[in-house]
C-alpha positions in Angstrom: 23.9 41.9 -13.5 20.0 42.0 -12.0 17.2 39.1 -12.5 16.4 40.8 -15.6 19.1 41.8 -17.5 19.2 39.8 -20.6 22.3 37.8 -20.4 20.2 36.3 -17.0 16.4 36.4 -17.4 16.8 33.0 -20.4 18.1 30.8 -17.5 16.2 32.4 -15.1 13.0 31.6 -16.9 14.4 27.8 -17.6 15.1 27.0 -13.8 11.7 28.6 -13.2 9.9 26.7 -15.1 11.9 23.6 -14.0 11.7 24.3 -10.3 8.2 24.7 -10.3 6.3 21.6 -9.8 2.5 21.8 -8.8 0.1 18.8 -8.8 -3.8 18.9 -9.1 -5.1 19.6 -5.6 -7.4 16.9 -4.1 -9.2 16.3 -1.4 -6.6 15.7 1.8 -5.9 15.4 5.2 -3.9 18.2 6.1 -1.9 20.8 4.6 1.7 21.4 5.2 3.2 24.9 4.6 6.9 24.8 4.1 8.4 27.8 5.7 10.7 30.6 3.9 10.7 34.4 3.9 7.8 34.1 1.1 4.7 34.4 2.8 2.6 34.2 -0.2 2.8 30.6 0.8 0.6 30.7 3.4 -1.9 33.0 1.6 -2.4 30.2 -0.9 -2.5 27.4 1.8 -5.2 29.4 3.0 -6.6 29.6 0.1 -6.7 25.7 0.0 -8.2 25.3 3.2 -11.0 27.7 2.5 -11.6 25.7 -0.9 -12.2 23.0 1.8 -9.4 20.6 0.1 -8.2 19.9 4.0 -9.5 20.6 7.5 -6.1 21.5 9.0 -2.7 23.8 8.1 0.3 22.8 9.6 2.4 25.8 9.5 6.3 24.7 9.7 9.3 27.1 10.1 11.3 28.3 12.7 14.0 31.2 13.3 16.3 29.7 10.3 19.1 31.3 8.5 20.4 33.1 10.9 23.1 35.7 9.3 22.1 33.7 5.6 21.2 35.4 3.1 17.7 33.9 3.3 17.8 34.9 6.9 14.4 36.6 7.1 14.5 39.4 10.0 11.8 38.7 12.1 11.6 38.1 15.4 9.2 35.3 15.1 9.1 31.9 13.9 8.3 31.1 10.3 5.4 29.3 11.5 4.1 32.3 13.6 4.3 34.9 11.1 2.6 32.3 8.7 -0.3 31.7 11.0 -0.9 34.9 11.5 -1.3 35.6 7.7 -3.6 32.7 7.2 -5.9 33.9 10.2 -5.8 37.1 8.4 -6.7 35.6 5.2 -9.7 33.6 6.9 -8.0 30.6 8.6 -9.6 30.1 12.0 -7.0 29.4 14.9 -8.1 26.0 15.7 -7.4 24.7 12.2 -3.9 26.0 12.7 -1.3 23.5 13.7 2.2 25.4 14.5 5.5 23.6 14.4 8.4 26.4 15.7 11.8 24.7 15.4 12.5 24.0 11.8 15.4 24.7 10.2 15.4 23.7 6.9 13.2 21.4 4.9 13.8 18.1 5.8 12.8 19.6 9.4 9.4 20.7 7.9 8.5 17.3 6.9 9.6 15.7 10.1 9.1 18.3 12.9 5.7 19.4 10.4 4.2 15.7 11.0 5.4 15.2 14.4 2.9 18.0 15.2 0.6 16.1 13.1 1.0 12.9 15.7 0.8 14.7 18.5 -2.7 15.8 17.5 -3.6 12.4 16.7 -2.7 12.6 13.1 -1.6 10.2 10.6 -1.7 11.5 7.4 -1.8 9.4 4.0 -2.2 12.2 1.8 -0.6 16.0 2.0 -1.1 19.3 0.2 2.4 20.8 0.4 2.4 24.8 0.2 5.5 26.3 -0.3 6.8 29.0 -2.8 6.8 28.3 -6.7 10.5 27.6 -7.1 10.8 25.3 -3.8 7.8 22.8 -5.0 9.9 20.8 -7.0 12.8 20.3 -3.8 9.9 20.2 -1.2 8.6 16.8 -3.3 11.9 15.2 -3.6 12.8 16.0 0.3 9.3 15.0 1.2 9.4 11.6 -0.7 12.5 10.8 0.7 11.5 10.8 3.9 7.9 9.7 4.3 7.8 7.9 1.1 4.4 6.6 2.2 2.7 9.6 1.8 1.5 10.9 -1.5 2.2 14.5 -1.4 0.5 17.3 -3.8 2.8 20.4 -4.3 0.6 23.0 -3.9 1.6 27.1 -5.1 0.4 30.3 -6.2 -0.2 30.6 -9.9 2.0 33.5 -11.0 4.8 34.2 -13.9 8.4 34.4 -13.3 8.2 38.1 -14.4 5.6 38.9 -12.0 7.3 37.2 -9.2 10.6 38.9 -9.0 8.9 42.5 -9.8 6.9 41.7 -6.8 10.0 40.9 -4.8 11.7 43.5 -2.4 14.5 41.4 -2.7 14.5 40.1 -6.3 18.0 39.4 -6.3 18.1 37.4 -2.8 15.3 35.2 -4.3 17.1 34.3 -7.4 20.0 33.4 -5.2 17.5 31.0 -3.1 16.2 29.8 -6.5 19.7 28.5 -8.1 20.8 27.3 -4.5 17.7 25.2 -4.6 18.0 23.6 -8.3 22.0 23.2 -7.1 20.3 20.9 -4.2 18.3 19.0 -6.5 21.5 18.1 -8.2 23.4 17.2 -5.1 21.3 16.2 -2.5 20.0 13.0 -3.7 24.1 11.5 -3.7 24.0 13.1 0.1 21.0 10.9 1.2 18.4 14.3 1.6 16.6 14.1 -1.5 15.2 11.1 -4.4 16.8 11.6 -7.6 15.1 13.3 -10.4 15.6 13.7 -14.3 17.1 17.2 -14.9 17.2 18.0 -18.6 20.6 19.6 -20.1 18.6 22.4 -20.9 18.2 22.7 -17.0 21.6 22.5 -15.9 23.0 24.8 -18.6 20.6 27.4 -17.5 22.1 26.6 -13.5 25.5 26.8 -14.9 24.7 30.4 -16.8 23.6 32.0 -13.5 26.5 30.9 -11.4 28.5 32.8 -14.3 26.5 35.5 -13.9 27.1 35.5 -10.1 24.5 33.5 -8.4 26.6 31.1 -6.3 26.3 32.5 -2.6 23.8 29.8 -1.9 25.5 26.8 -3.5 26.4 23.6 -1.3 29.3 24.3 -0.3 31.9 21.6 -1.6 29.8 19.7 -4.5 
């Protein structure tokens, strides 16, 4: 079965909508880019900065996934393909901060604001860029761990529909999406995540596409 097949595209469209948590963007002291093979991410943190909602992007992401299915086939870091796409999209290079070594999320958030400190920054307030169905796990990771800092998820405003017929991969990024809402379930008992309220309707729709075959990027043993 594809993305869009009609025994899929109902639960699809539920965990979308689910997944996808964005807050009114405010005025802050940096923004943080959660890295992924997605770089639509950083075209919209770019897109924030040159709104002037923050005077520096920290770009996180390293070489991750490596023989994953989200594995993304460069040979440069998340962070460095990122930066260059904001720099293309007007970013100038000193409002770039790059963190290289991230490997998953909870590494964006740490390693991301190490960078921070090491500039001399100590932020109270973070726009958090990432892509649409990863806003919702990026808060719960990020509150977790710096629960100090009030964090605005931040993503580009587009459809379900439009997404996947945009992706080269469609299917890939439905397996990343049910993987993640699977973390949101999980994660919180293993210590990475806070908990969250996740409707019925919301797990039915997780349990119709690991039916349907999505299950490659489940946690392996919950």
């Amino acid at each position: 079965m594809a993305w869009n097949d009609a025994a899929v595209l109902p639960a699809l469209e539920v965990a979308w909508d689910y997944m996808r948590l964005v807050h009114p963007p405010e005025h802050a002291d940096a923004i943080l880019t959660l890295g992924s093979f997605d770089t639509e991410a950083a075209v919209h943190a770019a897109r924030l900065w040159k709104q002037g909602l923050a005077p520096v992007v920290i770009m996180s992401g390293g070489i991750a996934h490596k023989g994953d299915v989200l594995e993304t086939g460069w040979d440069q870091s998340e962070a460095r393909v990122f930066a260059d796409v904001a720099m293309r999209e007007g970013v100038r290079e000193k409002a770039l901060l790059l963190e290289e070594r991230a490997q998953n999320t909870g590494d964006n958030f740490t390693m991301g604001l190490a960078v921070a400190d090491r500039a001399g920054m100590r932020p109270k307030k973070l726009l958090v860029a990432a892509k649409p169905y990863m806003t919702r796990r990026g808060f719960a990771t990020g509150r977790k761990l710096f629960p100090a800092i009030e964090l605005l998820m931040q993503c580009e405003e587009i459809g379900v529909r439009a997404y996947f017929e945009r992706e080269a991969d469609p299917e890939r990024a439905v397996l990343a999406l049910v993987g993640d809402l699977h973390r949101i379930l999980v994660y919180p008992k293993m210590g990475f995540q806070i908990a969250q309220d996740v409707p019925a309707t919301v797990t039915d729709a997780l349990e119709q596409l690991v039916a349907a075959g999505y299950r490659q990027r489940l946690v392996k043993g919950a």
